[in-house]
C-alpha positions in Angstrom: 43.1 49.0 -45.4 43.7 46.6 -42.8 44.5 43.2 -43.9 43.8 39.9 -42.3 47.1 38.9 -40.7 47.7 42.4 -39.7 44.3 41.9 -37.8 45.4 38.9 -36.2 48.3 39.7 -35.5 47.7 42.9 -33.4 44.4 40.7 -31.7 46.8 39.0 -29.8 47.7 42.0 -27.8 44.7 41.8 -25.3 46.1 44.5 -23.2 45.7 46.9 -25.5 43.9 49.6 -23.9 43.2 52.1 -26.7 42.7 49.4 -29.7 40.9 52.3 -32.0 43.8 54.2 -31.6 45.2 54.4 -35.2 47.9 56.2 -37.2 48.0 55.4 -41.3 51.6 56.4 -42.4 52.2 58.7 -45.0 55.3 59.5 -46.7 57.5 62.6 -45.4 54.6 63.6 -43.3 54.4 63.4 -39.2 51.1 62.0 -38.1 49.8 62.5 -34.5 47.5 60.0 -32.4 46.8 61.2 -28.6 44.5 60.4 -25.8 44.6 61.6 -21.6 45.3 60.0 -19.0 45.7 60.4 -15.3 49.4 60.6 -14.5 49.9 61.5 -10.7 47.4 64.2 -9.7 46.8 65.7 -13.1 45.5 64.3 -16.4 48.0 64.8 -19.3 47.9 64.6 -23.1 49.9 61.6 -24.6 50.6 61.8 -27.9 52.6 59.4 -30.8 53.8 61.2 -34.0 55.0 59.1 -36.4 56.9 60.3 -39.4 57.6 58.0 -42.2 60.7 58.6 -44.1 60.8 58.7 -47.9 63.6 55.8 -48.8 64.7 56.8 -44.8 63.8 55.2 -41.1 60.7 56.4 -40.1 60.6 58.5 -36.7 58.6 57.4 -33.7 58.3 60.5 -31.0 56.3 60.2 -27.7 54.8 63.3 -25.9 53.3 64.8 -22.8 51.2 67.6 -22.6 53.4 68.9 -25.9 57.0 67.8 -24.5 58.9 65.2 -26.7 59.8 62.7 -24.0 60.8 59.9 -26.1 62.2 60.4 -29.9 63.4 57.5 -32.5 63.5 55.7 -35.4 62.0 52.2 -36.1 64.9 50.6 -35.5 65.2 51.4 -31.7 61.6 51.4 -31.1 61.6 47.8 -32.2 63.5 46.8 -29.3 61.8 49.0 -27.2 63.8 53.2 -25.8 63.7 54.3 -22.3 63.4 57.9 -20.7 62.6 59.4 -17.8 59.9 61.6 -16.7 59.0 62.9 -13.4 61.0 60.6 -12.1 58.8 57.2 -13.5 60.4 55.3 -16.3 58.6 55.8 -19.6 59.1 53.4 -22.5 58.2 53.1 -25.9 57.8 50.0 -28.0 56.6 49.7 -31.5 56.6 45.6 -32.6 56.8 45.5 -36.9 53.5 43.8 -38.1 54.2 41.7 -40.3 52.0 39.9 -43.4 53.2 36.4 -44.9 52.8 35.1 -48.5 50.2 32.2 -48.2 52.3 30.4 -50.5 55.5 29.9 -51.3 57.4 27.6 -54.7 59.0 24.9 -54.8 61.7 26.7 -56.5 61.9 29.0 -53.9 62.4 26.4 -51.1 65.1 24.6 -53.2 66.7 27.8 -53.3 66.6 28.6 -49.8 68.4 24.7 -49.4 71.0 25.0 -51.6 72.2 28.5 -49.8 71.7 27.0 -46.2 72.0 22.7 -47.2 71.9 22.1 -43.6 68.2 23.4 -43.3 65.4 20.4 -43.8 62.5 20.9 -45.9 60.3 22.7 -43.3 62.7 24.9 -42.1 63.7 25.8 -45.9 60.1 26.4 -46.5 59.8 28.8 -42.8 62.9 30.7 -44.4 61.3 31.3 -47.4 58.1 32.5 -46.3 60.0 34.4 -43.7 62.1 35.9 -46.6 59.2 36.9 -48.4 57.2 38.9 -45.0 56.2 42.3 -45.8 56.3 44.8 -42.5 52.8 46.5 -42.8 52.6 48.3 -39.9 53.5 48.3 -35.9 51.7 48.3 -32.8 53.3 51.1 -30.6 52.7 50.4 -26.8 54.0 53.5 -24.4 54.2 52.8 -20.3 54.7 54.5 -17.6 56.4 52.0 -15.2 53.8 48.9 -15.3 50.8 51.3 -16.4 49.7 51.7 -20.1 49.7 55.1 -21.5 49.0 54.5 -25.0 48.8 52.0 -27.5 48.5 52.6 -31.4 48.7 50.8 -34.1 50.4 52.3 -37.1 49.5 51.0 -40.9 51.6 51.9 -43.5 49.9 51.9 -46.8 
């Protein structure tokens, strides 16, 4: 189930070509998500697996027409891994998706304060939400050079 924040925050990706493009995670098993596209004179299959990791990173591998070309875990893919493939720069990005607690104590905030006194209310109270963010999923954009090859966006349950 897609929640609201998720929603919103993957809406702000307007170039998402492939927005039905969707992976739900599931625990020690690799899940695939492909579409084609035209890449010089030929139309190849590009492909995301992702395999979620029971108490272990989860694995993000990118492929054409069957051949890994890109391969790592959420970690990396977070900051975005680089390969190269008939001679064009592929890259693979998967930005964490996160969903924030509406609310957030008064107790909490104090807390936050007396750890980091030099924080004022407001940014206590951004810390504390901020502390309390649950990843729910990532949006997983792969390019070749400036074009879009695929973009999917994975939900963990």
């Amino acid at each position: 189930m897609l929640t609201t924040s998720f929603l919103a925050a993957s809406a702000g990706a307007a170039n998402v070509e492939d927005p039905t493009l969707q992976i739900i995670a599931a625990a020690g098993k690799s899940v695939c998500q492909s579409t084609v596209r035209q890449l010089g004179a030929t139309s190849q299959k590009i492909e995301l697996c992702v395999s979620q990791g029971n108490f272990a990173h989860d694995v993000y591998v990118l492929k054409i027409d069957g051949n890994d070309v890109l391969k790592g875990i959420d970690d990396e893919t977070t900051k975005g891994i680089f390969a190269t493939h008939q001679g064009e720069k592929i890259s693979l990005t998967c930005a964490p998706q996160l969903e924030e607690p509406t609310q957030v104590t008064a107790e909490k905030i104090d807390a936050v304060q007396k750890l980091m006194p030099a924080l004022s209310a407001d940014e206590a109270r951004k810390t504390a939400i901020s502390l309390d963010a649950v990843e729910i999923g990532r949006l997983c954009t792969a390019q070749r050079g400036d074009n879009s090859l695929l973009d999917v966006r994975v939900v963990f349950n």
